[in-house]
C-alpha positions in Angstrom: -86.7 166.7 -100.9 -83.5 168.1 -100.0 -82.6 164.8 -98.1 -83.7 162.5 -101.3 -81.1 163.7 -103.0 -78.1 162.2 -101.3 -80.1 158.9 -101.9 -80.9 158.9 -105.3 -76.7 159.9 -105.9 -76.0 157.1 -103.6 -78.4 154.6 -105.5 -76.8 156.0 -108.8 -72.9 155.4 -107.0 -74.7 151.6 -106.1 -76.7 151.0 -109.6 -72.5 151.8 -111.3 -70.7 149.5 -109.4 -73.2 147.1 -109.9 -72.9 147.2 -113.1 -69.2 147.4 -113.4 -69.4 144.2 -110.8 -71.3 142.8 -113.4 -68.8 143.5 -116.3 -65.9 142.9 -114.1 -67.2 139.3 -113.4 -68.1 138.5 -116.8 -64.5 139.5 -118.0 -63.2 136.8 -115.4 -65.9 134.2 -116.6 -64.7 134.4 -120.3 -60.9 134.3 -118.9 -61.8 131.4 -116.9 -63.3 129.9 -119.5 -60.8 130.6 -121.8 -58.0 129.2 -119.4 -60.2 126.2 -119.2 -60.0 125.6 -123.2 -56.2 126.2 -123.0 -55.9 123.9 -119.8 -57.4 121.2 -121.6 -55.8 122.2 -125.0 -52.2 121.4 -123.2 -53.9 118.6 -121.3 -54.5 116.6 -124.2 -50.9 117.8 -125.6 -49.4 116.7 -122.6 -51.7 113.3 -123.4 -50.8 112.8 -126.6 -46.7 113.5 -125.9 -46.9 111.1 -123.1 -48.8 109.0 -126.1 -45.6 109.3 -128.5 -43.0 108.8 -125.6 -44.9 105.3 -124.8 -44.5 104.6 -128.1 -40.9 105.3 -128.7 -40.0 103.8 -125.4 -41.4 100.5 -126.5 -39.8 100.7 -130.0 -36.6 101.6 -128.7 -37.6 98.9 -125.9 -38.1 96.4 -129.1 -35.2 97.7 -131.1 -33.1 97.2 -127.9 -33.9 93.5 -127.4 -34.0 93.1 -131.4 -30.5 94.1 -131.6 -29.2 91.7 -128.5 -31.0 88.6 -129.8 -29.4 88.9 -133.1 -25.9 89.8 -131.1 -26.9 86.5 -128.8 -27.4 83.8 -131.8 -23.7 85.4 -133.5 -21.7 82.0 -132.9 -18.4 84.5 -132.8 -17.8 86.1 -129.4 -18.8 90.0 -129.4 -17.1 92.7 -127.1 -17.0 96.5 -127.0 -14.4 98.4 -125.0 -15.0 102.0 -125.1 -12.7 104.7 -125.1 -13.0 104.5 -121.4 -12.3 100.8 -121.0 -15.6 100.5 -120.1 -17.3 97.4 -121.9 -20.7 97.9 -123.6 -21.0 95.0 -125.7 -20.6 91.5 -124.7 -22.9 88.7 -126.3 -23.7 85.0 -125.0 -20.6 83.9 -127.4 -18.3 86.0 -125.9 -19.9 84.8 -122.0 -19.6 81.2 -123.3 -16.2 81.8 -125.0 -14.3 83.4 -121.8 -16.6 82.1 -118.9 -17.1 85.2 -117.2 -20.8 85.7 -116.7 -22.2 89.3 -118.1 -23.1 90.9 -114.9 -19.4 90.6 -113.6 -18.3 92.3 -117.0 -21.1 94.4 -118.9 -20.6 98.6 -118.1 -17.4 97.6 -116.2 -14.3 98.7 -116.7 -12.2 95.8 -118.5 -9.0 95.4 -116.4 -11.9 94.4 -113.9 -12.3 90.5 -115.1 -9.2 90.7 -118.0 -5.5 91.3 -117.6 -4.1 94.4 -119.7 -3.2 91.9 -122.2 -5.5 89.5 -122.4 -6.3 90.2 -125.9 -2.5 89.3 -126.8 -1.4 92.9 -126.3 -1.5 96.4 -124.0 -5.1 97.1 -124.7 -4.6 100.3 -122.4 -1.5 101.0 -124.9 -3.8 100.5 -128.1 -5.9 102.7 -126.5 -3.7 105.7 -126.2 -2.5 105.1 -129.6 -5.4 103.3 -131.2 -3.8 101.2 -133.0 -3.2 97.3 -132.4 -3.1 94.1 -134.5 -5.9 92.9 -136.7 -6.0 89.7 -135.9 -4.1 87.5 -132.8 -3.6 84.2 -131.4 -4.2 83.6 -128.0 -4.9 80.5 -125.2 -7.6 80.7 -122.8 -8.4 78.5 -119.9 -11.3 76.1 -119.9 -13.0 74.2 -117.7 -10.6 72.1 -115.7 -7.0 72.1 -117.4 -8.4 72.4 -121.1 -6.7 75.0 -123.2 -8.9 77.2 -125.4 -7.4 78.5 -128.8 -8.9 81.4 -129.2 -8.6 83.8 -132.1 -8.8 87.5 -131.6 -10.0 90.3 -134.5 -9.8 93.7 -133.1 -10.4 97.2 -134.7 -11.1 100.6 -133.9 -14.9 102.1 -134.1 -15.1 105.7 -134.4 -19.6 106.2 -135.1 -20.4 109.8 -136.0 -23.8 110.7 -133.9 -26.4 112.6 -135.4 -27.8 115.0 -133.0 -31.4 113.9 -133.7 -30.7 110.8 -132.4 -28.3 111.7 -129.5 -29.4 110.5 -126.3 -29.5 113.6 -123.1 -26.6 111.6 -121.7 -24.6 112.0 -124.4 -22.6 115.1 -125.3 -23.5 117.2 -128.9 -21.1 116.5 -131.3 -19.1 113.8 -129.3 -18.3 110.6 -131.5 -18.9 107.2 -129.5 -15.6 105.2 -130.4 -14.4 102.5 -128.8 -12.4 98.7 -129.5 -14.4 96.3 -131.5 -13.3 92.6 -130.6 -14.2 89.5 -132.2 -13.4 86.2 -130.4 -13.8 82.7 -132.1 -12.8 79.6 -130.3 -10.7 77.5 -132.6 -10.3 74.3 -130.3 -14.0 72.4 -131.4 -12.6 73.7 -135.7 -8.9 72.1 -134.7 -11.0 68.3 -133.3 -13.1 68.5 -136.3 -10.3 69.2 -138.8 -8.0 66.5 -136.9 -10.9 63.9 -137.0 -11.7 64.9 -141.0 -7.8 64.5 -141.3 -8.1 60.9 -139.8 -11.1 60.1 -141.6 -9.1 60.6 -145.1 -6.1 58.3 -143.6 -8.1 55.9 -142.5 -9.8 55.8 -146.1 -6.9 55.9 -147.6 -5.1 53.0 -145.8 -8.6 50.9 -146.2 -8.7 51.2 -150.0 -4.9 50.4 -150.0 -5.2 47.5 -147.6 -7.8 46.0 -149.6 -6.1 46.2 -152.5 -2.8 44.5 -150.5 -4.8 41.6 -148.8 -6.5 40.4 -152.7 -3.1 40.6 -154.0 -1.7 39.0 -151.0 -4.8 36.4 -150.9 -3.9 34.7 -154.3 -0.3 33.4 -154.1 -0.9 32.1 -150.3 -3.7 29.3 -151.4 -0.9 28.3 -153.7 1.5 28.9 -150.9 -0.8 26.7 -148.6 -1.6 24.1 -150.8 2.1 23.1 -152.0 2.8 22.9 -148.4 0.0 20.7 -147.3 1.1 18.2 -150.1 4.8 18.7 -148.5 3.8 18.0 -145.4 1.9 14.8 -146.6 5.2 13.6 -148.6 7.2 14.3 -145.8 5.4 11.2 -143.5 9.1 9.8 -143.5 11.1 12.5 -142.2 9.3 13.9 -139.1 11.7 16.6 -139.0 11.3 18.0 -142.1 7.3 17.6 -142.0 7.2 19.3 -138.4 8.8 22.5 -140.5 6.3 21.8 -143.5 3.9 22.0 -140.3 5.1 25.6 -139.9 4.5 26.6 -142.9 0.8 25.5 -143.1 0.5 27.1 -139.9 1.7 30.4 -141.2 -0.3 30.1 -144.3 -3.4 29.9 -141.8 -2.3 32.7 -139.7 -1.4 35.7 -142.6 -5.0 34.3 -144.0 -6.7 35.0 -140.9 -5.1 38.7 -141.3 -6.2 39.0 -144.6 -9.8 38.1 -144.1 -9.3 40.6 -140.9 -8.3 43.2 -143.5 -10.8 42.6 -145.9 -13.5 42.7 -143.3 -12.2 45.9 -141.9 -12.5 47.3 -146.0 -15.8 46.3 -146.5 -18.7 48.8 -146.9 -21.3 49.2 -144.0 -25.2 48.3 -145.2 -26.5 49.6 -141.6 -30.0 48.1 -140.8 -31.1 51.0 -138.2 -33.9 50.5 -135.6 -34.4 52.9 -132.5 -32.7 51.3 -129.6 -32.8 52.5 -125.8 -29.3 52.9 -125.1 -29.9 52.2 -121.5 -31.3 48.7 -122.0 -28.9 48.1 -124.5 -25.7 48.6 -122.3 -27.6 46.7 -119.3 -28.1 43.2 -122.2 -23.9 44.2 -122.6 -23.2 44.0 -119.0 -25.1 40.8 -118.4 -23.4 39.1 -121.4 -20.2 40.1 -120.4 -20.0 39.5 -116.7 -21.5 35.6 -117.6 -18.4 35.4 -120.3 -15.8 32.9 -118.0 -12.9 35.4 -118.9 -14.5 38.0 -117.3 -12.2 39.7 -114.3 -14.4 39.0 -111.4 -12.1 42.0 -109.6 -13.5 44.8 -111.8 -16.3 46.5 -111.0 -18.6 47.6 -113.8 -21.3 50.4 -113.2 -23.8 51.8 -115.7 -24.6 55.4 -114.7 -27.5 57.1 -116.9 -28.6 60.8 -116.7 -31.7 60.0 -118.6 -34.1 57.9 -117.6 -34.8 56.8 -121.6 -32.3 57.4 -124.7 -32.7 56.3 -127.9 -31.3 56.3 -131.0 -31.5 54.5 -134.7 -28.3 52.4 -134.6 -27.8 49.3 -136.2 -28.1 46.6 -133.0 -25.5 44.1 -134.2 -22.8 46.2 -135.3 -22.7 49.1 -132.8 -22.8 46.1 -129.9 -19.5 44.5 -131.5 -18.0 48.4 -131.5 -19.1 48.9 -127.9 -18.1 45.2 -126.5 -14.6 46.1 -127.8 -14.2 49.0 -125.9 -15.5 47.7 -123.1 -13.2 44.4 -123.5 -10.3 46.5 -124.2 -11.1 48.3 -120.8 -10.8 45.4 -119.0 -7.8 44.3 -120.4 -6.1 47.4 -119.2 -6.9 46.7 -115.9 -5.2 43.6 -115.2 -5.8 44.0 -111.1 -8.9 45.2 -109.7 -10.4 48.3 -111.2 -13.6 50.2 -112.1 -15.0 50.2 -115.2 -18.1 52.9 -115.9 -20.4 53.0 -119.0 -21.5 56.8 -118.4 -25.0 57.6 -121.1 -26.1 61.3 -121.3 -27.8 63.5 -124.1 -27.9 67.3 -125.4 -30.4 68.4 -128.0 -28.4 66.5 -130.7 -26.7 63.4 -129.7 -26.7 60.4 -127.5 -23.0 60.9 -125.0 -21.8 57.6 -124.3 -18.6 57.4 -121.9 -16.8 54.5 -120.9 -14.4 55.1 -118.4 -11.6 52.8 -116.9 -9.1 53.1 -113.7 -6.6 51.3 -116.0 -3.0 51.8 -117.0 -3.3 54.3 -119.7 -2.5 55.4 -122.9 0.9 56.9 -123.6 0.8 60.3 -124.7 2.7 59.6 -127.7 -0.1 56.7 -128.9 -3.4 58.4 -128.2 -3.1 60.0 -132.0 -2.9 56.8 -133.7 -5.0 53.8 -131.5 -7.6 54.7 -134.4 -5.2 53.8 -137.1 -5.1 50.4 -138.5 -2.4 47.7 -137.6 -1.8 50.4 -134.6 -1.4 47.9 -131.2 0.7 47.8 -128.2 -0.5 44.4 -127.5 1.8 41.3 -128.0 -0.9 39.5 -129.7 -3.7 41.0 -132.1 -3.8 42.9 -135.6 -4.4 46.6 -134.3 -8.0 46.5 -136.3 -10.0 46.5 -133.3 -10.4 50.3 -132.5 -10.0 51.2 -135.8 -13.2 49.1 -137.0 -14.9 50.9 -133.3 -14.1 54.0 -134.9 -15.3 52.9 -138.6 -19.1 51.4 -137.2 -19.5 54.9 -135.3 -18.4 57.0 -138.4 -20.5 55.0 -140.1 -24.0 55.7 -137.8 -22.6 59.5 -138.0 -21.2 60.1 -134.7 -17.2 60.1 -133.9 -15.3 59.3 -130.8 -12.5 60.3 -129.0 -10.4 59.5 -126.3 -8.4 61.3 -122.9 -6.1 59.0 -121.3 -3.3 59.4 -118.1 -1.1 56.8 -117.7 -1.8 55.1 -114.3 -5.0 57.1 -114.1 -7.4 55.6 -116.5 -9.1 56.0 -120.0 -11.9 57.8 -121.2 -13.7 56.8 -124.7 -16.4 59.1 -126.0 -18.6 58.9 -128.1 -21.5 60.7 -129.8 -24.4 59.2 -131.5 -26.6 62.0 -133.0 -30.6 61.3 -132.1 -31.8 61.6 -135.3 -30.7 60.3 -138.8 -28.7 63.1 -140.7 -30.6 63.8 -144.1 
């Protein structure tokens, strides 16, 4: 009995911890399930923050690309310096504008592609004292030895940040301020305004020269006819009949000018049909190189970028416009030469180029071979390029001209593709 004893108190110690095994492993079981709940609870917290990041990620993503197309369809050239000199801002305007491509510029420090003053003044001065002028005038170089005008608006940018919306990078409190500069290339406004300026001359001089060659046009039939009876009278005295002669003759020449003048005034009634500018210019070439006063030393090309170009264009006309050129070409080249009939297109117009080796165009006339009565030619009435430039106003397009004495000239001309409503 005695010896049961110790057992049953060691069966009583056992039966306890048991039981307090029991409890001890139920506690953990609850806490484990517990931290199971929270694990998931913060699991699909950590979900649905990752959920909301995505989200703002892709609208900032959207808002980021928003923001640069609009900046990349501004026709003005964009640029941001800030206070740094770093530049943070620079649209397709402002890479088409200056010619320096955005990976050689954007997040680099300016004085990397730009001298100091490039702007027209001491940008790193303006940025000490911030302040510089509103607005400047400055030339840039193009392609080649073109000049750009280019004007310059500058300001200063000082943005207060809210701290909601401050990026980690970006210290609390700390303005982001910086050079705002605006660049607009003047040199395609000054052509246009100088060919509107033209247009208005030319207009101008047309209505007047009408005007001149109907007043002129009446007294010289009478002119003509008194002398023809002169000269009829005058069978007796050679002498004075040869000068009667003259006179005739002279009557017959300022009429041929007159009907030149008034042919030149008339109004345009354009019967348009599409034409292939390729084939056209190849008919051109045939016709000219079978005419007998045709310079057999000049060499005359066609080179076309397209394999098809057309455009509505009245036949008749703009072959008359385009034969003169192409005569007055070979004129300038009284040796040997090359003359090249160059056809291209962009998204708007037909390019036509014809290019000759010739003599050259003083720099002094290259403003006015547009202008009526304008020649340097011995004979002629100076109407030829100005009624070129008339038919090509008159299908929409304009022309202009380069020219370097003993180097050549180059006429172009654009034809837009579709009829302007």
């Amino acid at each position: 009995m005695q010896n049961d004893i110790p057992d049953q108190q060691s069966n009583a110690v056992l039966q306890q911890a048991l039981k307090q095994f029991s409890l001890e492993s139920s506690r953990l079981e609850w806490i484990y399930k517990n931290l199971e709940i929270r694990f998931s609870a913060i699991q699909d917290n950590i979900k649905e923050s990752h959920t909301r990041m995505t989200a703002k990620l892709a609208e900032l993503n959207f808002v980021t690309i928003y923001l640069k197309t609009i900046l990349d369809h501004i026709s003005q050239g964009i640029i941001f310096i800030d206070n740094q000199g770093i530049v943070t801002t620079y649209n397709a305007a402002a890479q088409k504008i200056l010619g320096i491509q955005e990976k050689d510029l954007l997040f680099h420090h300016f004085d990397q592609a730009f001298a100091d003053d490039f702007l027209g003044f001491s940008l790193k001065e303006a940025m000490g004292s911030k302040v510089c002028p509103k607005s400047n005038y400055v030339n840039w170089p193009g392609p080649g030895d073109e000049k750009f005008e280019l004007e310059i608006e500058t300001t200063f940018v000082v943005m207060e940040v809210e701290k909601s919306s401050l990026d980690y990078r970006q210290p609390l409190g700390t303005p982001i301020h910086g050079l705002l500069v605006l660049v607009r290339n003047l040199t395609e406004m000054r052509r246009l305004q100088l060919i509107v300026n033209r247009h208005d001359v030319l207009k101008e001089l047309g209505e007047m020269a009408a005007h001149l060659a109907h007043e002129i046009r009446n007294p010289l039939g009478g002119i003509k006819g008194f002398a023809s009876l002169l000269h009829q009278d005058l069978k007796d005295n050679p002498g004075l009949q040869t000068m009667a002669g003259y006179i005739v003759e002279g009557t017959d020449n300022l009429n041929g000018l007159v009907t030149a003048i008034l042919h030149y005034t008339r109004s345009f009634h354009l019967q348009l049909e599409s034409i292939d500018l390729i084939k056209f210019f190849e008919e051109i070439k045939c016709l000219v190189e079978a005419d007998a006063s045709w310079n057999s030393l000049i060499v005359f090309e066609i080179q076309a970028q397209e394999k098809q170009v057309v455009v509505p264009i009245d036949s008749q006309l703009f072959k008359s416009a385009m034969l003169n050129l192409i005569v007055n070409a070979s004129q300038a080249m009284p040796g040997e030469g090359k003359l090249t009939v160059v056809i291209d297109r962009n998204e708007y117009d037909a390019l036509i180029q014809v290019i000759d080796t010739g003599l050259g165009i003083k720099p002094e006339h290259l403003n006015k071979i547009f202008s009526p009565f304008f020649t340097t030619k011995q004979t002629g009435t100076g109407l030829g390029l100005a009624e070129v430039h008339k038919v090509i106003q008159a299908h929409g397009g304009w022309i202009e001209v380069k020219s370097g004495l003993e180097i050549g000239t180059s006429f172009m001309v654009r034809i837009p593709l579709k009829i302007k409503e």
